[in-house]
N, C-alpha and C positions, 0 to 999 in steps of 0.2 A: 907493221904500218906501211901505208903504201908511200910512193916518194911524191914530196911537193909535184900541183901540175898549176899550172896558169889557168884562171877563168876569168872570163868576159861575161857578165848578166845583166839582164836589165833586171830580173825577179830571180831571189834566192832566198833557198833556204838556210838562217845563218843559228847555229843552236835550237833548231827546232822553229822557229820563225820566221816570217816571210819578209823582207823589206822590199817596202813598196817607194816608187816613186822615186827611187836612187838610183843613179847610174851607178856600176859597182864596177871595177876592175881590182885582181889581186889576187892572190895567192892561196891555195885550200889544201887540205890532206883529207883523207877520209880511212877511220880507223873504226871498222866497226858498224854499229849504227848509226854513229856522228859524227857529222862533218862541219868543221870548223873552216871559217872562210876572213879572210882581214882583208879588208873592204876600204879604198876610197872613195868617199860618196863627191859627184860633182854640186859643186854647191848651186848652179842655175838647176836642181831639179831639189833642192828642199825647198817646201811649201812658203811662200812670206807670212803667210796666216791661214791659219786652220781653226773655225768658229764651230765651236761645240753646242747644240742646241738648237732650238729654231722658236716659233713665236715671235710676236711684236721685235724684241731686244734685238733678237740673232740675226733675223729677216732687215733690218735694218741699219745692224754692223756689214750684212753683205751689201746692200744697196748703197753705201761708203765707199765700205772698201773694195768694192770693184769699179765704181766709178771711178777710182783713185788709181786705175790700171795697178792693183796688186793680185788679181786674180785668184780671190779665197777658194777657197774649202769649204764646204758647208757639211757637216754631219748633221741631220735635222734629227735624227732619233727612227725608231721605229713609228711611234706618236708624234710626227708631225706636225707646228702648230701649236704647242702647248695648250693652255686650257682653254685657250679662247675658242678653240676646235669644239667643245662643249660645249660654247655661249650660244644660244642662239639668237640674243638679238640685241648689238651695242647702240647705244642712241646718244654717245656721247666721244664720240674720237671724230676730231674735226673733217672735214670735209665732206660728211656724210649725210645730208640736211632731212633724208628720209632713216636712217637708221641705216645698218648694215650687220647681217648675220656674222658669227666670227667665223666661222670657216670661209665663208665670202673676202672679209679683211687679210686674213693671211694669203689666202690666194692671190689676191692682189699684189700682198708685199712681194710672196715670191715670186712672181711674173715679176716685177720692177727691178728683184736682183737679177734675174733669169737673163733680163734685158742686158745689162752692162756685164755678163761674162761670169757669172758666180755658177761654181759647182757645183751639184750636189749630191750626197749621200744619203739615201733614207734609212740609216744603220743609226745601231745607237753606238757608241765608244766606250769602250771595253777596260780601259785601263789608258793612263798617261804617265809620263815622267818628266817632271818639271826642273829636277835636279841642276841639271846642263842643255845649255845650247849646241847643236838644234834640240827642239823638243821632242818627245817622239810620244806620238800619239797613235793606241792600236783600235783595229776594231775585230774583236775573234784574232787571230794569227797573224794578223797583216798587219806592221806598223807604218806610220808615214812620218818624215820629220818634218817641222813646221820653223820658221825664227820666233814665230810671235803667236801665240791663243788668244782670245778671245770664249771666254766662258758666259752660256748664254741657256743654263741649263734649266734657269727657274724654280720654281715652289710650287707643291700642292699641297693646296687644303687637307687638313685633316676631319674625315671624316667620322661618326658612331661606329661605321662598319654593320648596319642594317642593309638589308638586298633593297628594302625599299626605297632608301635613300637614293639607288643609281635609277629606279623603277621612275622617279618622280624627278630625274636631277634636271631642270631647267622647264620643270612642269610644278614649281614652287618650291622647290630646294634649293637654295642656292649659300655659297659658300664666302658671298661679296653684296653687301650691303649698300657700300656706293655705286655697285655698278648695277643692279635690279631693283632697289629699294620702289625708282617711281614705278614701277610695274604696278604695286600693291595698294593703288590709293585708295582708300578710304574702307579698308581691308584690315583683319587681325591677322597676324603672324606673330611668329613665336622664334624667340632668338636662345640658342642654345649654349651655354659658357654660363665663366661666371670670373673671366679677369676683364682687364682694359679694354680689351679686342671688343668682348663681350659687350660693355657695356656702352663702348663706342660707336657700334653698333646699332643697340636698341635703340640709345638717344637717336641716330640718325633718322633712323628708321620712322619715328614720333613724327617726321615731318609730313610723311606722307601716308601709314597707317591708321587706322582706326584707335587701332590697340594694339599694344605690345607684349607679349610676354615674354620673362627669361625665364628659364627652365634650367634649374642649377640642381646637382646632384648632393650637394652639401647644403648646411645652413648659414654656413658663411662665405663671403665673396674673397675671392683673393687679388679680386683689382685692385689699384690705388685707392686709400680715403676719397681722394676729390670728385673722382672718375664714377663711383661706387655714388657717394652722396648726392652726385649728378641726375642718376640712373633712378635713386630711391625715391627723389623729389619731384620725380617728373609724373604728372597726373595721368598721363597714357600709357606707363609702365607700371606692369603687375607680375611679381615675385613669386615662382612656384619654386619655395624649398624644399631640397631632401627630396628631388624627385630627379626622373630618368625617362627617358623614352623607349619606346618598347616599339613601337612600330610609327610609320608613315602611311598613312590612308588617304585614297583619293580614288576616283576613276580617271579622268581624261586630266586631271589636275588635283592640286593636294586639296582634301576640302577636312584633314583633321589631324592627329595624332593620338595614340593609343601611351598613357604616361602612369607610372604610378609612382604613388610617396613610399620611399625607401624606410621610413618610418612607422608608418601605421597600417601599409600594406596595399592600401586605397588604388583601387584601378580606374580609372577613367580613360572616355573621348575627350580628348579639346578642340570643340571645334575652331580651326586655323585653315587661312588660305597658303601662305607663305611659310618656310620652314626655314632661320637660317642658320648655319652653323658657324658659331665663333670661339672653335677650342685650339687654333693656332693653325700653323702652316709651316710644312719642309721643307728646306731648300733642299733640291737636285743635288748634292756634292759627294754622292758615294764613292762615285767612279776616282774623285783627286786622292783617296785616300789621307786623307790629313796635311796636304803635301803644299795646301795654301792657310794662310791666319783667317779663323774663322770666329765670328763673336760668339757668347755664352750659348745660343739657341741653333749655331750652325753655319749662319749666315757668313758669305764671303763677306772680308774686311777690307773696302777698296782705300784707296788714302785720299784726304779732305779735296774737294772739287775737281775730282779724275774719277777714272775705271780702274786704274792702276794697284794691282795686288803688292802684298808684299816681295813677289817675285817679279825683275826685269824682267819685261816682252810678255808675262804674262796679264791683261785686262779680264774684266768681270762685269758683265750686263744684267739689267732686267732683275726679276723676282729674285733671283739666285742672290742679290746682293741689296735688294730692299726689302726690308718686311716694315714698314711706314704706309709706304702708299698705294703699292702693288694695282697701279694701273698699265694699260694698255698703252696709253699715251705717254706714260712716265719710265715706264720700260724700251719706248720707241727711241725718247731724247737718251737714253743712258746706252741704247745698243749705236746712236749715233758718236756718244764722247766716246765710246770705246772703239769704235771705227778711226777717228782721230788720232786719237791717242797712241793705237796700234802702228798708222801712218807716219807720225811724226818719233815714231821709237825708232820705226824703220829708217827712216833719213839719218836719224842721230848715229845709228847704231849700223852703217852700210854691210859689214863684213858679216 
């Protein structure tokens, strides 16, 4: 073994890994192919906050918390922007009185954080350890440590997994009922499910549609009685049991779907303008590994009128911790509490 030597780094490799963003002074050996390094980190170069995620929630935790001179981190992901990157046209997030494309929205938000001093990373993150403070948050080999996270990683839709679904998505597919529904006035469309989601959904949808169909692959519903007898009594909604879709049709837009009954074998077109899918939604949480309280379906569990996770310093924004309302605007207000919230951990919590 060779004999202790003194090292001075800003970057090193400590077990195979890179720490990043640490002043490091301390003592190493090297035996081998590995070299072991004990490290003091200074504490003015661990992150005050490191926002994992980007879209509405995230873009909005930074526009906070860097006005708040805490000078975040942004990992926005590889897919920056989350889904609204795929909307193409929101007509309902305030200040917009002609409408505004979602990749227009988010570009907006982040110029606004870009403005007050926010970071960014267009990387996605790789693994985190919530365990102890600091946090340490990697992306690939490099880790960075943070006092406080902010999770802002979102939910996607679940899709059939049909090529045509992507072929048609936001050319009458769409996975959000509240948020394209008036697109489709006086239009048939076709809502796919067969719980709550489902049928809250179609109902919505009756306001502005022609006609409704559900399209359930069973012959019974698994929504609630009330939600379900809602759905069954409404004169615009019409029940296709025991059946499936097979394909999405359209040229320049959906004008049908290709469906048969799992029962009797029956192939049909249906002619539909609109296609929407209500068989649930994931929240982003692969990356924590279990390492925060999550409800029965996945979902971050933040505690009653906060962002605030089960773990101190650690917050939770946007889709990743609502599956109620999963709007753009409701994601905006909850990446703002968590900017806060983050803020005032930090005062409480100096050292």
């Amino acid at each position: 073994m060779r004999p202790l030597r003194r090292v001075s780094l800003f970057q090193v490799m400590a077990v195979g890994r890179r720490v990043s963003h640490c002043a490091v002074e301390g003592y190493g050996w090297t035996s081998g192919f590995h070299e072991f390094i004990l490290i003091r980190m200074s504490q003015s170069n661990i992150e005050n906050v490191i926002i994992i995620g980007s879209g509405p929630a995230g873009y909005t935790a930074a526009i906070y918390t860097s006005r708040a001179l805490l000078k975040p981190l942004m990992f926005e992901g590889e897919e920056a922007g989350g889904q609204l990157m795929i909307t193409t046209e929101v007509e309902n997030f305030p200040g917009f009185p002609e409408g505004v494309t979602g990749p227009e929205l988010m570009e907006h938000m982040r110029k606004q954080a870009e403005r007050f001093g926010t970071r960014f990373q267009r990387k996605n993150v790789t693994k985190v350890d919530l365990k102890q403070r600091p946090f340490k948050v990697w992306v690939g080999d490099t880790m960075y440590l943070t006092k406080t996270v902010i999770i802002a990683t979102g939910a996607k839709a679940k899709y059939l997994g049909l090529p045509s679904e992507k072929t048609f998505a936001n050319k009458g597919v769409s996975a959000c009922a509240t948020c394209d529904g008036a697109f489709f006035r006086d239009m048939d469309v076709a809502v796919i499910g067969g719980g709550d989601t489902a049928m809250e959904e179609a109902t919505f949808l009756t306001r502005f549609a022609k006609k409704v169909f559900i399209i359930h692959r069973r012959d019974s519903f698994r929504a609630s009685k009330i939600m379900a007898d809602k759905a069954l009594k409404n004169p615009k909604i019409e029940v296709l049991w025991n059946t499936v879709v097979d394909e999405v049709i359209g040229d320049k837009f959906v004008t049908g779907a290709k469906i048969t009954n799992t029962v009797t074998g029956e192939k049909k077109t249906l002619p539909i303008q609109g296609f929407f899918l209500a068989i649930g939604h994931e929240p982003n949480t692969k990356v924590l590994e279990g390492q925060l309280k999550t409800d029965e379906t996945g979902y971050l569990v933040t505690k009653p009128h906060s962002s605030k996770t089960d773990i101190e310093g650690v917050f939770a924004c946007g889709d990743v911790q609502d599956h109620h309302y999963r709007q753009a605007i409701t994601a905006a207000g909850s990446g703002c509490m968590a900017a806060i919230d983050a803020e005032r951990w930090l005062e409480a919590n100096p050292s």
